[in-house]
Phi, psi and omega in degrees: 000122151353192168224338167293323208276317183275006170266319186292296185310332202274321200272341211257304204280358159262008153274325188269201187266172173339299215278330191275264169042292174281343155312322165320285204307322201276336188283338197253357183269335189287344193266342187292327196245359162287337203282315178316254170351264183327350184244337133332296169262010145098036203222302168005134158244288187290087187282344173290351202272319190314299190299322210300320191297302181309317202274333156296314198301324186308280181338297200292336169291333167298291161333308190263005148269328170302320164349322180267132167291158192280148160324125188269141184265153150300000000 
């Protein structure tokens, strides 16, 4: 990915809400783990796809922690 193309996406998942966000994350965790099986059985062809994905996910998790209110400290 672009480094425009991960800010515009970067930009889309902090205007919207939580829920669609975490929806994002179980859709980009089901590709994670279909990539994972292809590359078991040895069928994988894009091996750059494996990181492009693990490295959205990383992302979409940054999103939905900011997302969260912060922790009242003790």
């Amino acid at each position: 990915m672009k480094l425009r193309d991960i800010r515009k996406t970067m930009g889309e998942f902090r205007g919207s809400d939580a829920a669609k966000v975490a929806e994002e994350l179980a859709d980009l965790k089901k590709e994670q783990f279909n990539l994972r099986f292809q590359q078991a059985t040895g069928q994988l062809e894009k091996w750059s796809r494996m990181r492009d994905v693990r490295r959205q996910i990383a992302r979409t998790k940054t999103v939905l922690r900011e997302k969260q209110p912060p922790k009242a400290k003790v």
